[in-house]
N, C-alpha and C positions, 0 to 999 in steps of 0.2 A: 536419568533425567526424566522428571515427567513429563506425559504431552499434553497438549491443551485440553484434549476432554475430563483431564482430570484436576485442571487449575480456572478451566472458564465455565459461563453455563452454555449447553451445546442447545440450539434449535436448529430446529429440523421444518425447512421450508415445504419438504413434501406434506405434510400435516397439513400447513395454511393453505396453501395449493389446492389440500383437497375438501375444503373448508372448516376445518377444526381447526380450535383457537391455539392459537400462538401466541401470537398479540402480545399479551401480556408479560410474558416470557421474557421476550425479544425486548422490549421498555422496560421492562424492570434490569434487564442484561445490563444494557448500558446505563442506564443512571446509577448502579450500583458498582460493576468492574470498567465501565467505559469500552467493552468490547467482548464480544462475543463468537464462538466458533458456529457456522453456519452449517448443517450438513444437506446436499440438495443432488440429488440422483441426478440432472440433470448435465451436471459437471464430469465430463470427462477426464480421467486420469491422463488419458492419448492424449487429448487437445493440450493438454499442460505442459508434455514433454515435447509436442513437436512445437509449441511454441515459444520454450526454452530452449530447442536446439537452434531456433532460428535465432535468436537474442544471442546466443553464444557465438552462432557465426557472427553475424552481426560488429559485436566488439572485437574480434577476431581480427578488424581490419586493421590496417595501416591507419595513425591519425589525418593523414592530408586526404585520405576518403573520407573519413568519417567526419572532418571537416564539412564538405559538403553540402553535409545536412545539416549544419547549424543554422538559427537564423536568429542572433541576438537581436535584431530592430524590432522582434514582437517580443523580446522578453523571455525567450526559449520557450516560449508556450507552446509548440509544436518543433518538432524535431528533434535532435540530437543536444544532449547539455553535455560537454566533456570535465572530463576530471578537474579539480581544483578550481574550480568554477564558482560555487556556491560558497556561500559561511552559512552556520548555523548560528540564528537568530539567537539564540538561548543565553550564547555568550554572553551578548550584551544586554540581555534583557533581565531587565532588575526584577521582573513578575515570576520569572523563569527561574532566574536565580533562588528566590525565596523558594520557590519547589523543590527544588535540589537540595538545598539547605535544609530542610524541614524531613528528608528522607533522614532515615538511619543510616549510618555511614556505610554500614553492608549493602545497603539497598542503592546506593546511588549511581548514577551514571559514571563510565569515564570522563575524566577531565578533560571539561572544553575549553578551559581559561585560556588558552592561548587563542583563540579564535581563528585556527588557520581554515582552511577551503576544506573542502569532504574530496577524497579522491575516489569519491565514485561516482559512475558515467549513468545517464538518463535518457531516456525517450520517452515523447510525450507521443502517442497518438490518440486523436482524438474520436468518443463514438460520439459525437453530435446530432442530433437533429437542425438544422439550419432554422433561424429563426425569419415568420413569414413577413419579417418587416426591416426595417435597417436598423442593424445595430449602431449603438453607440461605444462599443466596445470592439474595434477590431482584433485589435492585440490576441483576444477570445476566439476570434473565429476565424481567425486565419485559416488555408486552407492547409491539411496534412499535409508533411512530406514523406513522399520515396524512396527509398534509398537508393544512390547512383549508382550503384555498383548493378551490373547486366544480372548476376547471379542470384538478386534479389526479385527482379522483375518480376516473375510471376508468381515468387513463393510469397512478398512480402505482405501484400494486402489480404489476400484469402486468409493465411493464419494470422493476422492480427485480428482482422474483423470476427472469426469465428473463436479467437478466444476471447475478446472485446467483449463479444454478443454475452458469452454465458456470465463473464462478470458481473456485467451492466445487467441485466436479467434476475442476475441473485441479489444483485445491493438492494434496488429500486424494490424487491420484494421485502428484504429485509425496513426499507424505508416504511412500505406500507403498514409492514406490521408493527413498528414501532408506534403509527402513528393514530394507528385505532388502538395500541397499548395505552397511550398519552389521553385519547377520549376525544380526540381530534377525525375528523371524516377521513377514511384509506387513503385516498390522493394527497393530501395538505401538504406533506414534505415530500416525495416524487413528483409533482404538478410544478411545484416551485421548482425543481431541475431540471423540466421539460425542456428547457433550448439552451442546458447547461454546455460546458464541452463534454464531460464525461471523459475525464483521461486514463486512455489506458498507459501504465507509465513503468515501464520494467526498470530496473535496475542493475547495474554490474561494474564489476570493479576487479582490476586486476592483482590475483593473490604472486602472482609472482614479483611484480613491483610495490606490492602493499599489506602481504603476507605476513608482517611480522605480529605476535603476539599482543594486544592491547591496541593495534593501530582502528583508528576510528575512522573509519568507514563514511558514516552517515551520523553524525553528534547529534545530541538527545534534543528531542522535537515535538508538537505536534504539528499534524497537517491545515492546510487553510479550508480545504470539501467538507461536505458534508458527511460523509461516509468513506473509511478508504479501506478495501477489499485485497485480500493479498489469497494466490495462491501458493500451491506446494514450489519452494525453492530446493534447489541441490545443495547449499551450504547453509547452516544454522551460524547465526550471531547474529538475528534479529531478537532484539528484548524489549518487551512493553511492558508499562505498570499499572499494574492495577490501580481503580483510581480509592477503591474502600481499605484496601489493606498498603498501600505505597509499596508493596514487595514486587522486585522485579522481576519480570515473569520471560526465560527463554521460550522461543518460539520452535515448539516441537510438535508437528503434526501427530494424529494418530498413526501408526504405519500402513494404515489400509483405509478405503474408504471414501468416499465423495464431499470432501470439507475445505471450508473457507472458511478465513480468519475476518473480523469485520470490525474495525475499529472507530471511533467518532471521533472528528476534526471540527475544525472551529466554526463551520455553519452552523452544525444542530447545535453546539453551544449554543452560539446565540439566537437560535430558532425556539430553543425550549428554555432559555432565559438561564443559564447555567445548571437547570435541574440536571442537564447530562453535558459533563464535562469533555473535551478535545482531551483524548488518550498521548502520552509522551510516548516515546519510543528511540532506538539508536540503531544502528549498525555497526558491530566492529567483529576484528579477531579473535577470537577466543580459543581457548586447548579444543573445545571442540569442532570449531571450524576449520585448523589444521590437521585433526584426525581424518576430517573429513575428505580435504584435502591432498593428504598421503593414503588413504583409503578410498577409492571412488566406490567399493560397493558397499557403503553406507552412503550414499549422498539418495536423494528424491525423498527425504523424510521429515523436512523441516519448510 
């Protein structure tokens, strides 16, 4: 399987960082694949794993804790989304459909026709900047929540916020450089996200009750942000398509290295007036997600 520096184009934020141009690079990335591998020295390998061990514990719970943390009266905007929760929009969506339809039958998605819920679980935390006036939006700015459990207490907000931090840090660069790509001033699209929430939002999903071959995880999508940032996972069957060629593309990291995946959701769509389209994407099982699965020393490479 190839990994993505050999299916996307890779930019390299230390370059912009140190004032050579990217820019162009990075805007021409996504209006042509709709996503981009980001490589930024900044990003620690450690930080990724101690804050996927802590995610793991995390779903590890009992569901009447993990309950908890829910808070459906904002809309799961913060905290905990449990399994079978969601539907994927895609279903029902006649615009959606017509993209599916138009792939080549090899290229397409698992079938979502039946429209049932995604059995995988979500947190939302948020890196915000509080906005210095009152919102009109709570639902938005609700405050984070903690997780109840004692054995989270002090681990839970240090590793989120400091792997939060280096996300939020590489997108907003990635924004910038997009946005003097475009011929637009560096702030125009990060200035517009200044009192955004900024989610950090991991995902998981249990392969012992959802493990089987083809089961669909996360049905084919785009996001509603402007940017959504992924790092290194321990299980592959995330696939995104490109948006120039419609070929579906697994998500396989390089196996070494300081790299993010960066894909565009449906704000800069409509920021740059479709020149750069919301990236699809899915989650599910696949022959390699259960190798991975019966092998753990292949998993931290996807």
């Amino acid at each position: 399987m190839a990994n993505l520096s050999q299916t996307l184009p890779v930019i390299d934020v230390d370059i912009f960082l140190a004032g050579d141009e990217a820019s162009q690079q990075a805007a021409d990335a996504l209006i042509t694949f709709g996503a981009l591998l980001l490589h930024d020295s900044r990003v620690s390998e450690g930080d990724n794993d101690t804050f996927l061990d802590l995610i793991e514990d995390y779903f590890a719970q009992p569901i009447a804790d993990l309950k908890k943390d829910e808070r459906p009266e904002v809309s799961y905007q913060v905290g905990v989304t449990l399994e079978n929760t969601e539907k994927p929009k895609c279903a029902v969506d006649e615009s959606c459909l017509n993209v599916i339809a138009r792939l080549d039958p090899t290229e397409r998605p698992l079938d979502i026709s039946g429209h049932h819920p995604d059995p995988k679980c979500r947190f939302f935390w948020k890196m915000s900047t509080p906005p210095p006036y009152k919102t009109e939006y709570p639902a938005l700015n609700a405050p984070n929540v903690i997780p109840k459990a004692p054995v989270f207490k002090d681990r839970w907000e240090p590793i989120m916020e400091k792997w939060g931090r280096s996300m939020k840090d590489a997108v907003e660069n990635v924004a910038e450089m997009v946005a003097i790509g475009l011929g637009l001033p560096r702030g125009t699209i990060k200035d517009a996200g200044k009192y955004g929430p900024h989610l950090l939002a991991p995902t998981a999903s249990d392969l012992v009750k959802y493990g089987k071959k083809d089961t669909i995880l996360a049905g084919f999508h785009t996001d509603l942000n402007c940017l959504t940032i992924h790092g290194r996972s321990r299980f592959p069957g995330l696939n995104i398509w490109a948006r120039n060629t419609g070929k579906r593309i697994p998500v396989r990291f390089p196996p070494t290295g300081r790299f993010l995946l960066v894909q565009a959701g449906k704000q800069i769509e409509h920021l740059t007036a479709g020149l750069i389209k919301a990236g699809y994407h899915e989650v599910v099982v696949n022959e390699a997600t259960l190798e991975v699965r019966f092998s753990p020393s292949l998993s931290s490479k996807y």
